[in-house]
Biotite code that builds the C-alpha atoms (Angstrom):
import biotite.structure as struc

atoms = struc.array([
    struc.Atom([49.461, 69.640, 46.567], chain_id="A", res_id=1, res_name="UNK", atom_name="CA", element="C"),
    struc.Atom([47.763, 66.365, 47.229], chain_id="A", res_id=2, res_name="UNK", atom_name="CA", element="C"),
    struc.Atom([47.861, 65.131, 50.638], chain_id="A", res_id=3, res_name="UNK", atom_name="CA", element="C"),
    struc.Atom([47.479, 61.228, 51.492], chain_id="A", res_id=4, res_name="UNK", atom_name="CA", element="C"),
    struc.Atom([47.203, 60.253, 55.136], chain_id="A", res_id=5, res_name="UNK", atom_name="CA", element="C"),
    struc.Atom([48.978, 57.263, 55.701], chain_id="A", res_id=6, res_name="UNK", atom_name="CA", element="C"),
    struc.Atom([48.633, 55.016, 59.044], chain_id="A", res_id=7, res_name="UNK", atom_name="CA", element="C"),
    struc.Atom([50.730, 52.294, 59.950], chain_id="A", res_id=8, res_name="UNK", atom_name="CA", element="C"),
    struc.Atom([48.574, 49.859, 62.457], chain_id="A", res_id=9, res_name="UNK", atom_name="CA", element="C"),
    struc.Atom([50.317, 46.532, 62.155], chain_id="A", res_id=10, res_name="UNK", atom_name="CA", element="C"),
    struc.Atom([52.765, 44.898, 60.076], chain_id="A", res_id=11, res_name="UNK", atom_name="CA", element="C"),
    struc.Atom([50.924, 43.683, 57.184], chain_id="A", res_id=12, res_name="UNK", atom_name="CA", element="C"),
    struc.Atom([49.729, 47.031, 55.312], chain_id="A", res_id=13, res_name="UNK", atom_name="CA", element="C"),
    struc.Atom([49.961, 50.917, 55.284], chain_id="A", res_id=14, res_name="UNK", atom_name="CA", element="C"),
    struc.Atom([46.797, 52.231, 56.048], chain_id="A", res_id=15, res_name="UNK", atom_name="CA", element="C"),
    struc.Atom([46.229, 55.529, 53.509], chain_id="A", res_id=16, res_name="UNK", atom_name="CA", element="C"),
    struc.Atom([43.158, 57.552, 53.303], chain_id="A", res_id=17, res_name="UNK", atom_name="CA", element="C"),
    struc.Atom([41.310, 54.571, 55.096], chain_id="A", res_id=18, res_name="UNK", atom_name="CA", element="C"),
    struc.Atom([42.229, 51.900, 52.525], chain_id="A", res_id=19, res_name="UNK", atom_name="CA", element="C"),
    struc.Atom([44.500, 49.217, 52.936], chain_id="A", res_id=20, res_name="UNK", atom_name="CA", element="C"),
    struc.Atom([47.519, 49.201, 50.634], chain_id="A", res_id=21, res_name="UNK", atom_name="CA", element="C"),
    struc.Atom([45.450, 50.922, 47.593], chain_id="A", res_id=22, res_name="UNK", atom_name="CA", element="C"),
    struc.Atom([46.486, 51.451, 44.051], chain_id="A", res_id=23, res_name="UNK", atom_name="CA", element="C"),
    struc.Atom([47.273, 55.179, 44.168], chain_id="A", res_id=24, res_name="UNK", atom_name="CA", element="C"),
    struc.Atom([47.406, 57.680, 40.386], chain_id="A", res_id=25, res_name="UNK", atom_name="CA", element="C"),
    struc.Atom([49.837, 59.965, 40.354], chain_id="A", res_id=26, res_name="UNK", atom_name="CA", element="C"),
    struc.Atom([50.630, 62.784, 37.660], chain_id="A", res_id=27, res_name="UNK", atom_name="CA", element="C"),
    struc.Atom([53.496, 63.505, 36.362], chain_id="A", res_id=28, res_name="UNK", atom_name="CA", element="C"),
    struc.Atom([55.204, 67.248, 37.341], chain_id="A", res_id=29, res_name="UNK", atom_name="CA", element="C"),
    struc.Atom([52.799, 66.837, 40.181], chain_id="A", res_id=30, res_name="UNK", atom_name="CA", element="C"),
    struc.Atom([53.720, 66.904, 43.889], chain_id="A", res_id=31, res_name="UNK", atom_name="CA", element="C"),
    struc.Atom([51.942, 64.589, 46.993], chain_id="A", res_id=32, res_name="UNK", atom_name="CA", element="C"),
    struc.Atom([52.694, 64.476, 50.286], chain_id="A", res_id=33, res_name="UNK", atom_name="CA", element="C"),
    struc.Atom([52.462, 61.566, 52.375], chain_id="A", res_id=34, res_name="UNK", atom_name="CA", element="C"),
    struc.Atom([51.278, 62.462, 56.230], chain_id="A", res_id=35, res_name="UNK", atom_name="CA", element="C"),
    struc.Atom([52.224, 59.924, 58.660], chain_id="A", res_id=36, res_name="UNK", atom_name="CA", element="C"),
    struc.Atom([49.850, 58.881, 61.288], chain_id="A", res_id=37, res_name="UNK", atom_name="CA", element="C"),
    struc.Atom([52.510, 57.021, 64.050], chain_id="A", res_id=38, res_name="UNK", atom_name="CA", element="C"),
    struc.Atom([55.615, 56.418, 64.137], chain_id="A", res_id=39, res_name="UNK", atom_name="CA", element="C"),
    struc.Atom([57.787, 52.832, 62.293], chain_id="A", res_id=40, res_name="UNK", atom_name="CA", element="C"),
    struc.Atom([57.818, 51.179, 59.408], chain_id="A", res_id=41, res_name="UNK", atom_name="CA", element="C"),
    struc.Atom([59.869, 53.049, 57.206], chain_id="A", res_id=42, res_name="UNK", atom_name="CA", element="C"),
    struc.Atom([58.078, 54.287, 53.720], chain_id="A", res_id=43, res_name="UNK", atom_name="CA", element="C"),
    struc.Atom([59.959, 54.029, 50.651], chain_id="A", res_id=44, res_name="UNK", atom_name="CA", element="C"),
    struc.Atom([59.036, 55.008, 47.028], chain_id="A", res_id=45, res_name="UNK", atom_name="CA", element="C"),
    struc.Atom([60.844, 52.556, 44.878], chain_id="A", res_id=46, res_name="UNK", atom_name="CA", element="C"),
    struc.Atom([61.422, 51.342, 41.109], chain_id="A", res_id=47, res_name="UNK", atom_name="CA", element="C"),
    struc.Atom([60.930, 47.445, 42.194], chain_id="A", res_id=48, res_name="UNK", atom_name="CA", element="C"),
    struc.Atom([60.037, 45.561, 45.242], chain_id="A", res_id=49, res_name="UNK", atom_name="CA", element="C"),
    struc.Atom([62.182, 43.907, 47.551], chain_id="A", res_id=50, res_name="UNK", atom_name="CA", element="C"),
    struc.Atom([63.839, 43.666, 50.906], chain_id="A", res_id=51, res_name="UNK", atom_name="CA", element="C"),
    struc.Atom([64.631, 46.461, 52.629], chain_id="A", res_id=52, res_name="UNK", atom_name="CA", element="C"),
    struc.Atom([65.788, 49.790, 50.366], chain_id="A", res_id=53, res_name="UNK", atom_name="CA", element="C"),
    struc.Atom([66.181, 47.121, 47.104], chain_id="A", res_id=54, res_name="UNK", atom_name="CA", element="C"),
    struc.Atom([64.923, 49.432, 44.444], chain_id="A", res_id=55, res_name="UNK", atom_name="CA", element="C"),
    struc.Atom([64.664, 52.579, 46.166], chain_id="A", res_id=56, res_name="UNK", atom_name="CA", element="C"),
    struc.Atom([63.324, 55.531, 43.450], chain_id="A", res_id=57, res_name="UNK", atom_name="CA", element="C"),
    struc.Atom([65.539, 58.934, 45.115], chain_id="A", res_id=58, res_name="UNK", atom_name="CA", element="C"),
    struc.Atom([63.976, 61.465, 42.197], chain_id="A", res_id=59, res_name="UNK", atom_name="CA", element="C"),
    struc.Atom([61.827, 63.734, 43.704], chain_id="A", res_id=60, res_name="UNK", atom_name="CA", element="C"),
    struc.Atom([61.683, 62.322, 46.730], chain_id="A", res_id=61, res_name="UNK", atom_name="CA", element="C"),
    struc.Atom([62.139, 64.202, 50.324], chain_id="A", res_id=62, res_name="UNK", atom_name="CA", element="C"),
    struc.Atom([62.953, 62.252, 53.292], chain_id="A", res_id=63, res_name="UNK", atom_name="CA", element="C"),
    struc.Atom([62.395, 58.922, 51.576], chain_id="A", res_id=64, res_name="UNK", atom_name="CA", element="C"),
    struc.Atom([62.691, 55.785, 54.071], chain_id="A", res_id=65, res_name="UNK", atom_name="CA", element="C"),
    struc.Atom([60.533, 58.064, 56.876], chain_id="A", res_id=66, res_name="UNK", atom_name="CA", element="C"),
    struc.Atom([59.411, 56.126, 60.247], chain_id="A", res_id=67, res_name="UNK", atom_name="CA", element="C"),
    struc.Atom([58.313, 59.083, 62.124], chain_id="A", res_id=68, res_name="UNK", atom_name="CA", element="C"),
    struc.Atom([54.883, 61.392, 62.302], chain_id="A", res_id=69, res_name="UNK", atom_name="CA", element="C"),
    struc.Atom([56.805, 64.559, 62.376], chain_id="A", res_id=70, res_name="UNK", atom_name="CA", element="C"),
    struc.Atom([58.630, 63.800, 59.109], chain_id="A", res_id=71, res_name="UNK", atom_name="CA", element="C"),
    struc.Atom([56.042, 63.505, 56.013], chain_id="A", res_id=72, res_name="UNK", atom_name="CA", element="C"),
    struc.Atom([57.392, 62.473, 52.744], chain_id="A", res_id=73, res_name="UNK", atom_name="CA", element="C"),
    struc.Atom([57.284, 64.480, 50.006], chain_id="A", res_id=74, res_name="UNK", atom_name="CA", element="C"),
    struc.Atom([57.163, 63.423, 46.382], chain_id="A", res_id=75, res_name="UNK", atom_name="CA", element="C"),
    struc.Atom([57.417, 65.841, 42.825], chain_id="A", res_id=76, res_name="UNK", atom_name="CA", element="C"),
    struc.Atom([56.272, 62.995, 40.528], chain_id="A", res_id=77, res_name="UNK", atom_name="CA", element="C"),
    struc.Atom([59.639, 63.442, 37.531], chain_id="A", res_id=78, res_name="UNK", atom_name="CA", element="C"),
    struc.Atom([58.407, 64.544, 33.863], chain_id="A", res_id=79, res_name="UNK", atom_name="CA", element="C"),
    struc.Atom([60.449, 61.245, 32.829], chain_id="A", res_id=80, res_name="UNK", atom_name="CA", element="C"),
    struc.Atom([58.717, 58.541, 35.583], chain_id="A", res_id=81, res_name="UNK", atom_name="CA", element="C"),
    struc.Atom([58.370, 55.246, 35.009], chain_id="A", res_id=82, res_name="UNK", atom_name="CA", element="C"),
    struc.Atom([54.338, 54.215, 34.401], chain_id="A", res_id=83, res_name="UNK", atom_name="CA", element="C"),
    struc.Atom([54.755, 52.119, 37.383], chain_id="A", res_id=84, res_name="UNK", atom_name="CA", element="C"),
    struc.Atom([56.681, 52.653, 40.745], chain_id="A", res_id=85, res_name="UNK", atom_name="CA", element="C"),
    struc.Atom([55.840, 51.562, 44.405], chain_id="A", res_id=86, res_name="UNK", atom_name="CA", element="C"),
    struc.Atom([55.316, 51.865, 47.948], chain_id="A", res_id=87, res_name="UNK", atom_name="CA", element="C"),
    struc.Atom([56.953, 49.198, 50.354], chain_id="A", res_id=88, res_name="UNK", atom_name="CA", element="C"),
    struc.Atom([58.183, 49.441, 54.228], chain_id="A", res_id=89, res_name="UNK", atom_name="CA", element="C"),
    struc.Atom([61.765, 48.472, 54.420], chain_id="A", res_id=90, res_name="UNK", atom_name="CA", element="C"),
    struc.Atom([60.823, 45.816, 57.230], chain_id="A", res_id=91, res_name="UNK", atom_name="CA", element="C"),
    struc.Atom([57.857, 44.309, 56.111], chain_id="A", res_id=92, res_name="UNK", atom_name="CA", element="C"),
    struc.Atom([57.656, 43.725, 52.419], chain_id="A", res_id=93, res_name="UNK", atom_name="CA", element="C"),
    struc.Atom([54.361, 42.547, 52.804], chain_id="A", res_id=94, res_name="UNK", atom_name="CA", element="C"),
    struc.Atom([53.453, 46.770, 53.269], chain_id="A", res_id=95, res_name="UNK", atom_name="CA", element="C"),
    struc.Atom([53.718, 47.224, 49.890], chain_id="A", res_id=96, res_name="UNK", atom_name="CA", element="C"),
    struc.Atom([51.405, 48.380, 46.851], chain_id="A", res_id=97, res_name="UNK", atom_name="CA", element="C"),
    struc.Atom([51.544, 50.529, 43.301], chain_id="A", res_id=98, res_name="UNK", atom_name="CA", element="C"),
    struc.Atom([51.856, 53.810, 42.306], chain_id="A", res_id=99, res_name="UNK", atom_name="CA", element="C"),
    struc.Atom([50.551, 54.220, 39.171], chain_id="A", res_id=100, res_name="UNK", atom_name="CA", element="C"),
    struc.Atom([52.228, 57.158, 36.758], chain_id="A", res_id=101, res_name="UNK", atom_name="CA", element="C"),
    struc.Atom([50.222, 59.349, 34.292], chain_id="A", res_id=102, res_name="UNK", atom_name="CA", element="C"),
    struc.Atom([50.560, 62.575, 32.096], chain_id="A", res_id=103, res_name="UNK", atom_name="CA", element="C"),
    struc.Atom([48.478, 65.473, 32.835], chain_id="A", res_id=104, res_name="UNK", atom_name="CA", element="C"),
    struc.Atom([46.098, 66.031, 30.278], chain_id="A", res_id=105, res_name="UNK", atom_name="CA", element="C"),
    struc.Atom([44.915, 69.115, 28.062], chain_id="A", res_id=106, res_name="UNK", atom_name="CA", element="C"),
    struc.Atom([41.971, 69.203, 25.971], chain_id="A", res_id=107, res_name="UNK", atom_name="CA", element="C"),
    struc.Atom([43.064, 69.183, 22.363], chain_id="A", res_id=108, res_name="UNK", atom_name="CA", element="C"),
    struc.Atom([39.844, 70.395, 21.108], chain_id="A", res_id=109, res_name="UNK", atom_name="CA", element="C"),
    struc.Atom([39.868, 73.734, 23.011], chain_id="A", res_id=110, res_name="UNK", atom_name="CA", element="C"),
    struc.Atom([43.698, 75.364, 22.494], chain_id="A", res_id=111, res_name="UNK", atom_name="CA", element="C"),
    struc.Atom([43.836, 76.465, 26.143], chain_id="A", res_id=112, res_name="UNK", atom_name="CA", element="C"),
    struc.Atom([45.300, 75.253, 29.975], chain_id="A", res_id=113, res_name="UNK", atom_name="CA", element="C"),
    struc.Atom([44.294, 76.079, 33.303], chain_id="A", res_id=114, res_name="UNK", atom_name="CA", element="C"),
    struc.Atom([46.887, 76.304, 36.115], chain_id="A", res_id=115, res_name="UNK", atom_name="CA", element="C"),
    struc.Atom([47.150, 77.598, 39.659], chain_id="A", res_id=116, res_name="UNK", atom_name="CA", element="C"),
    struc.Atom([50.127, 79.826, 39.694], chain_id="A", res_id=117, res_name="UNK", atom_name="CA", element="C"),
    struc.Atom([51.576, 81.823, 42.389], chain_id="A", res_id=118, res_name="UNK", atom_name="CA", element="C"),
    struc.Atom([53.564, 85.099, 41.794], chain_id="A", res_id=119, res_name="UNK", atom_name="CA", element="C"),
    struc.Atom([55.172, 87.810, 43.583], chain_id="A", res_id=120, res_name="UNK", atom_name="CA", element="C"),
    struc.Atom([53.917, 91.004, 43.017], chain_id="A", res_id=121, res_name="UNK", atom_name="CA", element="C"),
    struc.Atom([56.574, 93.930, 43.058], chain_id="A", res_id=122, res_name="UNK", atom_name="CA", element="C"),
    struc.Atom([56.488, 96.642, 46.268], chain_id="A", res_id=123, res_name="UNK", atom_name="CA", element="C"),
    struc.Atom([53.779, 99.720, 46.169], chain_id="A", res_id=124, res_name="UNK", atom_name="CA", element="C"),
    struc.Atom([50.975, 97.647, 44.646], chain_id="A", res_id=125, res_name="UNK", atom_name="CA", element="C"),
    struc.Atom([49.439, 95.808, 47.266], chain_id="A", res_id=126, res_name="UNK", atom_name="CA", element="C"),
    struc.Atom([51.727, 97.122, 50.268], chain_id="A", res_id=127, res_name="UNK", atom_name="CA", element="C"),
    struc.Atom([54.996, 99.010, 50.656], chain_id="A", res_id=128, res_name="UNK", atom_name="CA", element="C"),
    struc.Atom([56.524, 95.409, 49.802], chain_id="A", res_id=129, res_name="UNK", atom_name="CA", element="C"),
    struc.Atom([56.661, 92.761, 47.702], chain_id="A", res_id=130, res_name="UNK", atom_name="CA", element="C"),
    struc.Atom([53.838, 90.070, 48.650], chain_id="A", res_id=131, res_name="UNK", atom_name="CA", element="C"),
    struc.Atom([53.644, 86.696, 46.879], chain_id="A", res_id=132, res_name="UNK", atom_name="CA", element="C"),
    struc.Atom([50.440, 85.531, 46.283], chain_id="A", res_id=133, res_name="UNK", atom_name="CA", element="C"),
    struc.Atom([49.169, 82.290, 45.898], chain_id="A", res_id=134, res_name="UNK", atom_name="CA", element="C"),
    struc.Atom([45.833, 80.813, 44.721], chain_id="A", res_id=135, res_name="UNK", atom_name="CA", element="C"),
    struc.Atom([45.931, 82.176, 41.441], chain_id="A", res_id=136, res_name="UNK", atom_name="CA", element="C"),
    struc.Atom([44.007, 80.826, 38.329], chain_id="A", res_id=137, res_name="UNK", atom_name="CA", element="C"),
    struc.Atom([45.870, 81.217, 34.925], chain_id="A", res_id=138, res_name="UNK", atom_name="CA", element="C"),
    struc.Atom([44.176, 80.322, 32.181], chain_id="A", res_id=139, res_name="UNK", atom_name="CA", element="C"),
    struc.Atom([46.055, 80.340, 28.411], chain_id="A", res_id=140, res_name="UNK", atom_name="CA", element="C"),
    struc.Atom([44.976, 79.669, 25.230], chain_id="A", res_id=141, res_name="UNK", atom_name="CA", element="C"),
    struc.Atom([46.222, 80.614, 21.402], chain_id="A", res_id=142, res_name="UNK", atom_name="CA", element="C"),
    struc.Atom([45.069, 84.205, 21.986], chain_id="A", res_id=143, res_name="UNK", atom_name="CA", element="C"),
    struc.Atom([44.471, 84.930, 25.583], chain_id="A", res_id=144, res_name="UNK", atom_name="CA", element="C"),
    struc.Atom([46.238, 85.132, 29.220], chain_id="A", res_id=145, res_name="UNK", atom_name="CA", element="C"),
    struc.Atom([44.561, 85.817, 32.057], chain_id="A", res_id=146, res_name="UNK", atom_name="CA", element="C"),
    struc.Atom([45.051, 85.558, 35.927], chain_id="A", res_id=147, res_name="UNK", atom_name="CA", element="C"),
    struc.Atom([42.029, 85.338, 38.074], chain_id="A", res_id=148, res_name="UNK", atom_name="CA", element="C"),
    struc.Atom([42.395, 86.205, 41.992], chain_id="A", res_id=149, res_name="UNK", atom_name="CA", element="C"),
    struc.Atom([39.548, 87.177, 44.214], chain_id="A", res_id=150, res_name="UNK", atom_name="CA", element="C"),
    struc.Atom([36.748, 87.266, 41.641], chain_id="A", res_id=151, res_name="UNK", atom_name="CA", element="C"),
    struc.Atom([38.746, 89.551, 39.537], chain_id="A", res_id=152, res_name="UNK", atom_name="CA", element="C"),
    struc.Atom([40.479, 88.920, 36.201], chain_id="A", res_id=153, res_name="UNK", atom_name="CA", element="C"),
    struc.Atom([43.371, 90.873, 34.909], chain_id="A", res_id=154, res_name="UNK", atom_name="CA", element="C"),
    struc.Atom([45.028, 90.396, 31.458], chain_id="A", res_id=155, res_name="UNK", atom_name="CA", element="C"),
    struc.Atom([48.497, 89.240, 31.945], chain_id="A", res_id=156, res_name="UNK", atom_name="CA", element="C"),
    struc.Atom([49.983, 91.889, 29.756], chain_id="A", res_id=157, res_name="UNK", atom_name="CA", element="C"),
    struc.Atom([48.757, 94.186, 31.492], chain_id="A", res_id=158, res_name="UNK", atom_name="CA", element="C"),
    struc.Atom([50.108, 93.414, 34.675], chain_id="A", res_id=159, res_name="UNK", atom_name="CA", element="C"),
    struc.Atom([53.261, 91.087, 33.497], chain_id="A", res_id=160, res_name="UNK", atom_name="CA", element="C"),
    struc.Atom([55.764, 94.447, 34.386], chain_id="A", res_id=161, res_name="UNK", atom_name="CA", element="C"),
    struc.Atom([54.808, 93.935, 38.372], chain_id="A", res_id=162, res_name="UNK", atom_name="CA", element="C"),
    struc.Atom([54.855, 90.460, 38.966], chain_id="A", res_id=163, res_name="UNK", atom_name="CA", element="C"),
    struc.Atom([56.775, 87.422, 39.083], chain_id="A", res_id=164, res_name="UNK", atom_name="CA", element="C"),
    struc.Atom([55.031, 83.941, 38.079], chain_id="A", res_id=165, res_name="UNK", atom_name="CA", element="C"),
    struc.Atom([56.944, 81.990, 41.196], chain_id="A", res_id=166, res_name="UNK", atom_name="CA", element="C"),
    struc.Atom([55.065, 78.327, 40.535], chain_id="A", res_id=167, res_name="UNK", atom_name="CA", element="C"),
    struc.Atom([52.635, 76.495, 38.277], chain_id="A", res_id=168, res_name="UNK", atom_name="CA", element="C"),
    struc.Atom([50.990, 73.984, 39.779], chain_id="A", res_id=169, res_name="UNK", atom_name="CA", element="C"),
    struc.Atom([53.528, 73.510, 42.823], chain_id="A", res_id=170, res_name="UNK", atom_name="CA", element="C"),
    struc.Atom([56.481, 73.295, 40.417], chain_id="A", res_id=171, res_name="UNK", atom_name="CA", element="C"),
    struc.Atom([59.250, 76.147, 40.369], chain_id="A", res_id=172, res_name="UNK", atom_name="CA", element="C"),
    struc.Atom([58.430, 77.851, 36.549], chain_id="A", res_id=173, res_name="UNK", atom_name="CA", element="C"),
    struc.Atom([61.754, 77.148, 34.238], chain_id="A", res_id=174, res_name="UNK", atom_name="CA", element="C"),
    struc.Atom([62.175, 81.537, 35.338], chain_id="A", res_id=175, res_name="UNK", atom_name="CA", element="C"),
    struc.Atom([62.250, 81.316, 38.487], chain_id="A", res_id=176, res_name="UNK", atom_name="CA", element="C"),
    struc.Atom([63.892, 78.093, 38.344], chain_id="A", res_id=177, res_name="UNK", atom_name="CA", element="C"),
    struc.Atom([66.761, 79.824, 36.486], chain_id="A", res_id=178, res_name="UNK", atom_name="CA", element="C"),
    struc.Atom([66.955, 83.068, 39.300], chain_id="A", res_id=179, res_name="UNK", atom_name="CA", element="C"),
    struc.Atom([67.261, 80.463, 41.703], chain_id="A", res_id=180, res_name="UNK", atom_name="CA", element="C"),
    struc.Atom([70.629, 78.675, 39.834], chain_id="A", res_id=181, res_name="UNK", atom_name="CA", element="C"),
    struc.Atom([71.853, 82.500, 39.882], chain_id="A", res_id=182, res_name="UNK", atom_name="CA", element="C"),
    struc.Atom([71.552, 83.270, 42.994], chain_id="A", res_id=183, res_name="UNK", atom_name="CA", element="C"),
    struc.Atom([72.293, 80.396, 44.827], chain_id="A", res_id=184, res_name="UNK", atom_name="CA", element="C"),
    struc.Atom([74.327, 77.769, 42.132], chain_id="A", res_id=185, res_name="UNK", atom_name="CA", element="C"),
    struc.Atom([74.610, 75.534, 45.145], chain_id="A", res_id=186, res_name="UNK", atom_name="CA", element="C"),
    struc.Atom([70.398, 74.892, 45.125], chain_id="A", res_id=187, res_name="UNK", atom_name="CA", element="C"),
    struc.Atom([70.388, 74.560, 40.972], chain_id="A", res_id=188, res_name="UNK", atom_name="CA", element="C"),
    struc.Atom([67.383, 72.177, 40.258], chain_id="A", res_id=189, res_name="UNK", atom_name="CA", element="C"),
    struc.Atom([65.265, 72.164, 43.641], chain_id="A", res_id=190, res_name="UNK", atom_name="CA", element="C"),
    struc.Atom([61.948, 71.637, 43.348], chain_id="A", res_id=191, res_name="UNK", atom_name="CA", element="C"),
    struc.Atom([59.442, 73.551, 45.402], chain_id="A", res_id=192, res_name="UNK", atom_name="CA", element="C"),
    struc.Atom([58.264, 70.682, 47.748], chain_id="A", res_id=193, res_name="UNK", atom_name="CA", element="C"),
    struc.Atom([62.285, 70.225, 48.337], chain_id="A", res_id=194, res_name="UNK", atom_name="CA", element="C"),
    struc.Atom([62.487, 73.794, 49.017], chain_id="A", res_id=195, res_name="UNK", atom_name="CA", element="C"),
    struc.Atom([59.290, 73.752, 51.421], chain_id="A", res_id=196, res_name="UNK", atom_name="CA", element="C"),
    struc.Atom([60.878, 70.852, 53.476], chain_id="A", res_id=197, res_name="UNK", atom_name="CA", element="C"),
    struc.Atom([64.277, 72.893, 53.929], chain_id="A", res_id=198, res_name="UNK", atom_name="CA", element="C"),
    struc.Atom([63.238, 75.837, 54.952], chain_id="A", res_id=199, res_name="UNK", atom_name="CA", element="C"),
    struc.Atom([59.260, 75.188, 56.283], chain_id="A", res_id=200, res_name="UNK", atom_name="CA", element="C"),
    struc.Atom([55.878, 76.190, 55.080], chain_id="A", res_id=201, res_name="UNK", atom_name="CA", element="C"),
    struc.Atom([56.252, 79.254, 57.787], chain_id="A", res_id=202, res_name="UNK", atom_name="CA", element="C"),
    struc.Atom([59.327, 81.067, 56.059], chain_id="A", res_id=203, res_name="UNK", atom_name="CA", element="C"),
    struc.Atom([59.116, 79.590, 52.010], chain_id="A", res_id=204, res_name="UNK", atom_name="CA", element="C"),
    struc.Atom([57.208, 82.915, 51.258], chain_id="A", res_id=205, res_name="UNK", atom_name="CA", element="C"),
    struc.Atom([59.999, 85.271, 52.676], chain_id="A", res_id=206, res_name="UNK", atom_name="CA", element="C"),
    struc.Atom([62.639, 82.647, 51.194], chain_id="A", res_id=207, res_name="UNK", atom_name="CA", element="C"),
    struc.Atom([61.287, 83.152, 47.819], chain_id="A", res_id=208, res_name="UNK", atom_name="CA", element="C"),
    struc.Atom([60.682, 86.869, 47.912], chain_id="A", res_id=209, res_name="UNK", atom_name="CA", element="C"),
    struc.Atom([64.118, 87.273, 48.570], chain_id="A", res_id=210, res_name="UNK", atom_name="CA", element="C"),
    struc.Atom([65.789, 85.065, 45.912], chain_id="A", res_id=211, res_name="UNK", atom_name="CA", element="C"),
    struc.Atom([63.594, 87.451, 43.494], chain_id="A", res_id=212, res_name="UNK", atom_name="CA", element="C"),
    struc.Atom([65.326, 90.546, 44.586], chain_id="A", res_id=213, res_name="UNK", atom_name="CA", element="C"),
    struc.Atom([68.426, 88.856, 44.771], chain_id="A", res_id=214, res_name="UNK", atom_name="CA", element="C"),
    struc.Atom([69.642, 90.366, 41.302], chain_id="A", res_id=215, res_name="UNK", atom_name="CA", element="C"),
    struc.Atom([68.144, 93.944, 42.897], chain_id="A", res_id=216, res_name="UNK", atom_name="CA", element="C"),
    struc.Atom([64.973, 93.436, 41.285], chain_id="A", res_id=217, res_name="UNK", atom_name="CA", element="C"),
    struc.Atom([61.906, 92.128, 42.434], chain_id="A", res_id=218, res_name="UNK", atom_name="CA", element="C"),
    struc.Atom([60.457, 91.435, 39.491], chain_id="A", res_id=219, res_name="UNK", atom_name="CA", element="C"),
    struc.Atom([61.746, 90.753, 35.616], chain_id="A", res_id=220, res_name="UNK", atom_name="CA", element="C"),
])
């Protein structure tokens, strides 16, 4: 997950990674968090600029319109953005500037993806529990699937029986996505960064590990 570091020193522009009110690239299915330096001047993500929460862009966002250090705002950039959204403080419309929205892209030329992937590997393989790992390099093409982890690389059929791919990239896989409408209908279509914000960094490991064995079985 990218991280941006956003400071708020006056009333004329947001400060982020040093530079004042830049032109920031997003990618699509990707998720950023914004870390507030100080508190004030509350940071929305929005479709069009304008006084106060005119325009204000909800998708993907988590805690949208924050003023305070202790509350960063999360964003999982939709498959179906807009090529152009914004930044602007609620206050002071002057504290505005672009986000600018892109597609991820895979070379055509070689038939194969890289990804970082976490998974949860199923109890009695790397403990008497279930551990999820994260950190993981997948790579795919026509013929091949792999998962690297600590300078090893295992064949993903020959492992796909103990483990559960949890995320790609910081985004939920459509799987897991779909244990997580079973088990708990009432969370149907949260993201990961949504789910990190509810429960905390600390305790989304445990979280997840149990809405895998929430059908009785770890892994599928």
């Amino acid at each position: 997950m990218t991280t941006f570091t956003v400071e708020r020193p006056n009333s004329s522009d947001y400060l982020i990674d040093g530079q004042a009110d830049p032109t920031l690239t997003l990618v699509r299915g990707q998720s950023y968090t914004f870390d507030f330096k100080g508190d004030g001047h509350p940071f929305y993500i929005k479709s069009m600029l304008g006084p106060g929460t005119t325009g204000r862009y909800d998708t993907g966002v988590v805690n949208q319109g924050s003023s305070s250090a202790s509350l960063d705002l999360l964003f999982t950039v939709p498959n179906d953005a807009p090529d152009l959204l914004y930044y602007q403080c609620s206050a002071h419309p002057n504290m505005q500037g672009q986000l600018q929205l892109v597609s991820s892209q895979v070379p055509v030329n070689t038939g194969s993806s890289s990804s970082s992937v976490s998974v949860i590997v199923a109890p009695g393989y790397l403990g008497p529990g279930p551990l999820l790992l994260g950190g993981i390099v997948e790579e795919r093409s026509d013929d091949t699937w792999t998962l690297q982890y600590l300078g090893k690389t295992y064949n993903h059929a020959d492992i796909d029986e103990i483990i559960t791919i949890v995320t790609r990239d910081e985004i939920f896989t459509s799987e897991f996505s779909a244990e997580i409408a079973d088990a708990y209908p009432e969370y149907t279509g949260i993201t990961y960064a949504e789910t990190v914000a509810l429960v905390g960094i600390n305790s989304v490991n445990n979280i997840l590990i149990a809405v895998a064995g929430a059908d009785g079985e770890i892994t599928n």
